[in-house]
C-alpha positions as CSV (number, residue, x, y, z in Angstrom):
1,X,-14.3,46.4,9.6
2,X,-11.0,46.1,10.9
3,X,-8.2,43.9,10.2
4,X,-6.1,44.7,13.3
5,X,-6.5,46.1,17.1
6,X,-3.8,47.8,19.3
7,X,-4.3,47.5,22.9
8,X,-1.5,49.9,24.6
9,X,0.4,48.2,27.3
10,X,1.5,51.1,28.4
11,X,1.0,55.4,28.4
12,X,1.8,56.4,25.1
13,X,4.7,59.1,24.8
14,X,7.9,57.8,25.5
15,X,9.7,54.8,25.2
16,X,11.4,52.4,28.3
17,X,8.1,52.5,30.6
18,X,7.2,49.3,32.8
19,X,3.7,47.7,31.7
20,X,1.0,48.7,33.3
21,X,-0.6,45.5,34.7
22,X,-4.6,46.1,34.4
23,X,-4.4,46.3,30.4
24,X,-3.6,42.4,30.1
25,X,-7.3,42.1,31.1
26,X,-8.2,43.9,28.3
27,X,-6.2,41.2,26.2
28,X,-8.6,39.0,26.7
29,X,-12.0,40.6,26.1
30,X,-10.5,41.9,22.5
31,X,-9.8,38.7,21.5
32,X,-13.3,37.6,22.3
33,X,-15.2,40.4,20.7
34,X,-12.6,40.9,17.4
35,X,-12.6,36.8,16.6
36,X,-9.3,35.4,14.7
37,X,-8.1,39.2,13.7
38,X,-4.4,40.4,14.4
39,X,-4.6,41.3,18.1
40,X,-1.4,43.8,18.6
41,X,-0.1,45.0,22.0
42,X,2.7,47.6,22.6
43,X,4.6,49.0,26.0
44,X,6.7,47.4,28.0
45,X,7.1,43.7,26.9
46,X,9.7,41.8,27.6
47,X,10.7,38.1,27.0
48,X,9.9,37.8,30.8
49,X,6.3,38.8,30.2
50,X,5.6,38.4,26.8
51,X,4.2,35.1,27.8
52,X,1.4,36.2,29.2
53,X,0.1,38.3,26.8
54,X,0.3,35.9,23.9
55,X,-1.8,33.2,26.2
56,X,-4.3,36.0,27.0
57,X,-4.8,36.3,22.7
58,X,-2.3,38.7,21.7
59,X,-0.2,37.4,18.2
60,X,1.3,40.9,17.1
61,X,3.9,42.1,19.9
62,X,5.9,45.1,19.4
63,X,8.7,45.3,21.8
64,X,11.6,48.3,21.8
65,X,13.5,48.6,24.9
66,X,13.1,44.5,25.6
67,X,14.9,44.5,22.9
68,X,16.9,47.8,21.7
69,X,18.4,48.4,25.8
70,X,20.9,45.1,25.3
71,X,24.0,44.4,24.0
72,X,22.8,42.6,21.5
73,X,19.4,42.7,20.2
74,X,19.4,39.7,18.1
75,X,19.7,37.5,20.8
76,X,17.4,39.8,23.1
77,X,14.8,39.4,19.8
78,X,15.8,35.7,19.9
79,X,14.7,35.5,23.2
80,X,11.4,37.1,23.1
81,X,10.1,35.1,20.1
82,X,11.3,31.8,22.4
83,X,9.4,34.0,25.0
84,X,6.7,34.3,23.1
85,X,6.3,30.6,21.7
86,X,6.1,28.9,25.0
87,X,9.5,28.3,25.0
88,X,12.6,28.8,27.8
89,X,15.4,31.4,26.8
């Protein structure tokens, strides 16, 4: 009984970290086994890879230094959601 799963793109601990590659194969094998519940992933997205993960079956990104480490984070937030949607920034 669960209305959400995490899958960690990253170590937890501290914030800024790259993603770590192998757990967008997890992405995938959640989505199969948890059906159409929220599938959230968090570490190290950006709107240059958020793309990915949303066509592997994540739809709940969390995203802090792709967003917070520019100028200015409503267009960097701007950009990930385009990012996100399919969609060119």
């Amino acid at each position: 009984y669960t209305d959400m799963v995490l899958q960690m793109t990253v170590f937890p601990g501290f914030g800024g970290q790259s993603m770590v590659e192998e757990a967008i194969k997890n992405i995938s094998v959640i989505r199969d086994m948890i059906g159409d519940k929220d599938l959230e992933v968090d570490g190290g997205i950006t709107a240059e890879n958020v793309d990915v993960l949303v066509k592997e079956g994540a739809n709940v990104i969390v995203s802090g230094s792709g967003i917070f480490k520019y100028d200015d984070i409503s267009i960097a937030a701007d950009n990930l959601r385009k990012a996100a949607n399919g969609g060119i920034f």
